[in-house]
C-alpha positions in Angstrom: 180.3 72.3 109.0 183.9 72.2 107.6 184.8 75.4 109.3 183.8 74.1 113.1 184.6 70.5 112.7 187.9 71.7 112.0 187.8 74.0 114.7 186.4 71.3 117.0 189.3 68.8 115.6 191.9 71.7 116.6 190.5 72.2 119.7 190.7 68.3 120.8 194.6 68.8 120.0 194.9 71.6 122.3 195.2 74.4 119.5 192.5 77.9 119.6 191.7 76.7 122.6 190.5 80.3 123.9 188.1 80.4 120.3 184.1 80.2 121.6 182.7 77.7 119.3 179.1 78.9 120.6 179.9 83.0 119.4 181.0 81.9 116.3 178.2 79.2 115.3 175.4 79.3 118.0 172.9 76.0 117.3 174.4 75.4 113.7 174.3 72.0 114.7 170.3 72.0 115.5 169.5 73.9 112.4 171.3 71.7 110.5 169.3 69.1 111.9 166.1 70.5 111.7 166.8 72.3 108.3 168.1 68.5 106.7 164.8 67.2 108.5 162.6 69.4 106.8 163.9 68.4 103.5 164.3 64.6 103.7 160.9 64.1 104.8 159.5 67.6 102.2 161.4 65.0 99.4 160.0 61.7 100.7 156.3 63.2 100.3 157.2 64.0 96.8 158.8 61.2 95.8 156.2 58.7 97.2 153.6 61.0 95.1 155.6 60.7 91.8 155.5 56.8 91.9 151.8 56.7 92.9 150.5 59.3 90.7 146.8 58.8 91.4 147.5 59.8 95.4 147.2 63.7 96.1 149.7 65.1 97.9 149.6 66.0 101.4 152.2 68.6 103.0 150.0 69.8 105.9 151.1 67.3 108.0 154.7 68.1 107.2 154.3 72.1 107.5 152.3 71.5 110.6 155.0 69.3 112.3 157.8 71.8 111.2 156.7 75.1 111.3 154.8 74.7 114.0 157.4 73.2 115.8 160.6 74.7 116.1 161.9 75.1 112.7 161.7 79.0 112.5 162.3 78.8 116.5 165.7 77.4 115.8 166.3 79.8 113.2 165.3 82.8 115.2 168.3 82.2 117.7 170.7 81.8 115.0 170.0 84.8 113.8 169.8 86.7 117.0 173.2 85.9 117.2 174.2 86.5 114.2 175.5 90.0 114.4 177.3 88.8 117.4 179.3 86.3 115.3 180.5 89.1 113.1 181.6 91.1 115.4 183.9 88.5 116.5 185.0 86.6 113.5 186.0 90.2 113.2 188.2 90.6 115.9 189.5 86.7 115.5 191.0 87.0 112.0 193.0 90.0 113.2 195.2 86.8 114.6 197.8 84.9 112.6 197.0 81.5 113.8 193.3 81.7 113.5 194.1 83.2 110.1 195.9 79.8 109.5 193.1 77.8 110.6 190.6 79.5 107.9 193.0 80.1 104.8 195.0 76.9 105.2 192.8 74.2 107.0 189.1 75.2 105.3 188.7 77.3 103.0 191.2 75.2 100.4 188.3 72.8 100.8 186.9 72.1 97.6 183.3 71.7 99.2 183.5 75.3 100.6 183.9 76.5 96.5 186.0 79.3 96.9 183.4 81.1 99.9 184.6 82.6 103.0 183.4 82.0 106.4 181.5 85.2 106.8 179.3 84.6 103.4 178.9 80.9 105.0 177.9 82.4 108.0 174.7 84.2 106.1 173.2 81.4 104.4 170.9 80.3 107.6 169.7 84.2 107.1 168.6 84.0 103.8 167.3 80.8 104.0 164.6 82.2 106.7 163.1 84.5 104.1 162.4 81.5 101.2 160.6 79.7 103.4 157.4 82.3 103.2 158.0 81.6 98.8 157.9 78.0 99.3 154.8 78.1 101.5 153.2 80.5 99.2 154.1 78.2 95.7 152.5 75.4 98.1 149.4 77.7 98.7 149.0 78.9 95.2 149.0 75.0 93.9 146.9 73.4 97.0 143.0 72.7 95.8 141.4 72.2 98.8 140.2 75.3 101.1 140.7 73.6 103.9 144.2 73.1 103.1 144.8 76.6 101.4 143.7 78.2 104.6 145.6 76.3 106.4 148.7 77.1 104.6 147.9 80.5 104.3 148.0 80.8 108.2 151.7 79.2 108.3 152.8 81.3 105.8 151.5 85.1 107.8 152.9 83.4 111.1 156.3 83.0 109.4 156.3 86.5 108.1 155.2 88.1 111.1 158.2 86.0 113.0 160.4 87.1 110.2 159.3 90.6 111.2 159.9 90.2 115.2 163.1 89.0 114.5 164.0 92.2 112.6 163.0 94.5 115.5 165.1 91.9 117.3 168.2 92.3 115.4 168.1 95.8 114.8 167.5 96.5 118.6 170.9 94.1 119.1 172.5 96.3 116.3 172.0 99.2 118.2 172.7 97.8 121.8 175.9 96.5 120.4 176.8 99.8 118.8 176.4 101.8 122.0 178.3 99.7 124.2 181.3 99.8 121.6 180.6 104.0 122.0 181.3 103.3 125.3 184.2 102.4 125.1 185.6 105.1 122.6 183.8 108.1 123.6 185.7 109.5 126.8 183.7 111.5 129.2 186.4 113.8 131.2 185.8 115.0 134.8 184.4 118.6 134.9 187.3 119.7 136.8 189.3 118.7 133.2 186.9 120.2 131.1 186.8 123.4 132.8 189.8 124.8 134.5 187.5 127.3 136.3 185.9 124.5 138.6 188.1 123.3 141.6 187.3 120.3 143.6 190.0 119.0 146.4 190.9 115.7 145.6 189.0 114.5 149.0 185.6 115.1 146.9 186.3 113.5 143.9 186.0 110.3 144.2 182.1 111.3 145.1 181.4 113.2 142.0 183.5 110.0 140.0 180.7 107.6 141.0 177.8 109.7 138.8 179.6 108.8 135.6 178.4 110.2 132.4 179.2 107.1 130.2 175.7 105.1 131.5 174.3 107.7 129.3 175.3 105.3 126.4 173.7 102.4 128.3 170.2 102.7 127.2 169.4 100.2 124.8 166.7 102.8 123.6 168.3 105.3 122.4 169.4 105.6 118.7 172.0 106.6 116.6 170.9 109.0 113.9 173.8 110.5 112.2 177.7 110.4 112.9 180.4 111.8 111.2 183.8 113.9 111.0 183.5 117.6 111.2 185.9 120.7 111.9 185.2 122.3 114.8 186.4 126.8 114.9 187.7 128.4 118.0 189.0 131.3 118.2 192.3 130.3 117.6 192.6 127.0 116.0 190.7 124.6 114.0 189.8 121.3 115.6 188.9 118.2 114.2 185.4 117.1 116.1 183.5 113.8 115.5 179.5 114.6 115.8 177.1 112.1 117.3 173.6 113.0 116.7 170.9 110.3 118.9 167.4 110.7 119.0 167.2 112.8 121.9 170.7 114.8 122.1 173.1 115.6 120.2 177.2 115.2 121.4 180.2 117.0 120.1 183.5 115.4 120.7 187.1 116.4 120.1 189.2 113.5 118.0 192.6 112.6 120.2 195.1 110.5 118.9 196.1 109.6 122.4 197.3 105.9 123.1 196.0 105.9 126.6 192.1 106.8 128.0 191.5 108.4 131.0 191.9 105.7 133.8 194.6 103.9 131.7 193.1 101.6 129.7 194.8 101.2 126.7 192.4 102.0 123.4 195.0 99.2 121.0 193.1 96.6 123.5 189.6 97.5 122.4 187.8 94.9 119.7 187.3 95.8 116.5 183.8 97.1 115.9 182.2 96.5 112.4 179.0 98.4 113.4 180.8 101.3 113.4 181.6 103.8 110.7 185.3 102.9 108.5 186.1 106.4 109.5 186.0 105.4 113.4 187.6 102.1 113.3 190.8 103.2 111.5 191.1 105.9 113.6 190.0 103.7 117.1 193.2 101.1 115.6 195.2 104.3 115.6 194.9 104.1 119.2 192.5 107.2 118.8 189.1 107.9 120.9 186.7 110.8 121.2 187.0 113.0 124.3 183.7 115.1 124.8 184.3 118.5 124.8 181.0 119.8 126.6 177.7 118.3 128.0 175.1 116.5 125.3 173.1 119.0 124.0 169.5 118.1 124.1 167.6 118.7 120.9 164.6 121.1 122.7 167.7 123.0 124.2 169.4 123.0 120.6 169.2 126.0 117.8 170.0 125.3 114.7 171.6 128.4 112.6 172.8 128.5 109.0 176.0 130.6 108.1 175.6 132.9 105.2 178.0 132.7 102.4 179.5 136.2 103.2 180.7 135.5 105.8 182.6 132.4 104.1 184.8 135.4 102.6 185.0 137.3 106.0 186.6 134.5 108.2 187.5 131.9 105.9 184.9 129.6 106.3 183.2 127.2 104.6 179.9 124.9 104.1 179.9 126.2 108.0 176.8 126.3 110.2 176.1 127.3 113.9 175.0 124.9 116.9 173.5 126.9 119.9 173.0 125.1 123.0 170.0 127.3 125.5 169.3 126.4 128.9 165.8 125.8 130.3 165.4 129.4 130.6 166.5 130.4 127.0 170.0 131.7 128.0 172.7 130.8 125.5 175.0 128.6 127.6 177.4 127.4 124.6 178.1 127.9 120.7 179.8 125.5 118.2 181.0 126.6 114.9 181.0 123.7 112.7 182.5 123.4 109.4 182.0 120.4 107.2 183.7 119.1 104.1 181.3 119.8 101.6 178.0 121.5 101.1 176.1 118.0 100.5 177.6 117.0 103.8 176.7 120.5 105.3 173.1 120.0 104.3 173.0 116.5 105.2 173.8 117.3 108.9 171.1 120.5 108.9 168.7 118.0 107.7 169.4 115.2 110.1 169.3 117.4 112.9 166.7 119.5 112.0 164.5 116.2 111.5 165.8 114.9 114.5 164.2 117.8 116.5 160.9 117.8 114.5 160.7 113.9 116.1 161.5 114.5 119.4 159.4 117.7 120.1 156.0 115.4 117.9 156.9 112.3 120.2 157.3 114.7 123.3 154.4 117.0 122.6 152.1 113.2 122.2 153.2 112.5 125.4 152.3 115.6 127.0 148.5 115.2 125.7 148.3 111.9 126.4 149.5 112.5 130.3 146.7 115.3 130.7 144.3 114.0 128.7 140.8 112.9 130.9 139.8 109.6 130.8 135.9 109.6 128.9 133.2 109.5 131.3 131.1 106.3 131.8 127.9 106.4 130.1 126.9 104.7 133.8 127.8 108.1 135.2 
């Protein structure tokens, strides 16, 4: 509450006027309501039982009123946003006068003891998950069965709403993640990636308007794997950033560029905390990832090891090959890859070679499932 007051104050005198009070703190107000609630009226029940020993205590109606109302409701949308709020606390602080406004104007505050705004910004998280121990101490020390089983009940509908909102968060995790790809990953024209294709300018626009980059926009698709690899051609050595999803797997070359295709200037994008250290120094670098050939699906995708004699032979090492077949088996492209080391060599054989195991299991269930005969009625 120090931290947005403050902000709130600043604001009122015309200063971070462009700061979002919502991003940053959501319904912090409500919880803090609802949460202080909770644990007046929790106390009160206590305290009236301690000076009239002889009356039993009674938290049902208490639990029922609260969790039942919109305690873990109120939470739930905190949360949600939570990741959110990171993202662009993250981006604020790069800024010298909101860095003013948290080192200088809060977090001297004695009351904030030395914490930041981000471990502040938590608390509302982990407070969520002690509410299923404090339901089940209440549980464990309730006599009646009436009671217990009520109890019982709040506490597996918290936990189930505890689990929800982690399918929630991690589906936001990854939305967010692949819409900051978007905006690193470059996806040139054909006629750029391929000097042998000519189309007259007349037609471009045309072939433009089917851009690759919505492949990115399925919230759907995961991430798997990512990393930095060295990429061999026949002449040079490239350095290549590896995206491995659940259904494809694309190969990019690193540039160090300052401007994307189109313009836009890469020093303008947000800093993006879901993403790996490795990316986001190099994306503040003004670098992006330009792919350099269509995703490779993992049923079209061969997976090869390199033997160690041939590490001698061309002066490779901890390399492996990625072969990329058409629908008819033909060998369209192949990618010499060369990692670091030979943990990190394994690790990306692994991961994709996993990767493919899920997608042809998932694919193959589906296949069954679509021809499979509905049973006959016993009617029949």
């Amino acid at each position: 509450k120090i931290f947005m007051n403050t902000l709130k104050y600043l604001q009122s005198n015309e200063f971070l006027l462009d700061v979002d009070l919502w991003r940053l703190f959501a319904n912090l107000e409500e919880l803090n309501k609802i949460s202080l609630s909770f644990l007046k009226t929790f106390f009160e029940t206590v305290k009236e039982h301690v000076s009239k020993s002889d009356s039993p205590v009674d938290f049902s109606s208490i639990l029922r009123k609260f969790f039942q109302g919109d305690l873990c409701q109120t939470h739930q949308i905190y949360c949600l946003n939570y990741t959110s709020a990171v993202f662009y606390l993250e981006n604020l602080r790069q800024r010298e006068d909101f860095g003013i406004y948290l080192k200088q104007r809060c977090e001297q505050n004695q009351q904030c003891k030395r914490l930041r705004l981000p471990e502040l910004l938590v608390a509302p998280l982990h407070r969520l998950t002690r509410y299923p121990l404090l339901l089940d101490n209440i549980w464990k020390r309730s006599t009646g069965e009436t009671e217990k089983g009520f109890i019982w009940s709040l506490k597996e509908k918290v936990e189930k709403s505890i689990r929800d909102l982690e399918g929630k968060v991690k589906w936001l995790d990854n939305f967010q993640k692949l819409r900051q790809l978007q905006e690193v990953i470059i996806w040139p024209q054909v006629w750029d990636r391929d000097k042998r294709f000519f189309v007259p300018e007349c037609l471009k626009q045309s072939i433009r308007e089917n851009s690759s980059e919505n492949i990115l926009s399925s919230a759907n698709r995961l991430l798997l794997h990512e990393g930095r690899l060295t990429l061999a051609e026949s002449t040079r050595l490239l350095d290549a950033y590896l995206f491995l999803f659940d259904d494809f797997l694309l190969i990019t070359k690193i540039k160090r560029h300052k401007k994307k295709y189109g313009g836009s200037d890469t020093s303008l994008i947000p800093a993006c905390p879901s993403l790996t250290p490795e990316l986001q120094s190099f994306i503040r670098e003004g670098g992006f990832c330009t792919v350099l050939d269509q995703p490779i699906p993992l049923d079209r995708l061969i997976l090869k090891n390199v033997d160690p004699i041939h590490v001698t032979v061309f002066s490779l090492r901890n390399a492996f090959l990625i072969q990329h077949e058409n629908r008819y088996r033909q060998c369209i492209a192949v990618f010499l890859l060369q990692a670091q080391t030979d943990t990190a060599k394994k690790t990306w054989m692994s991961q994709i070679e996993t990767a493919i195991s899920n997608y042809t299991t998932q694919h193959e269930t589906k296949k069954t499932t679509a021809f499979s005969f509905p049973a006959e009625s016993s009617e029949i």
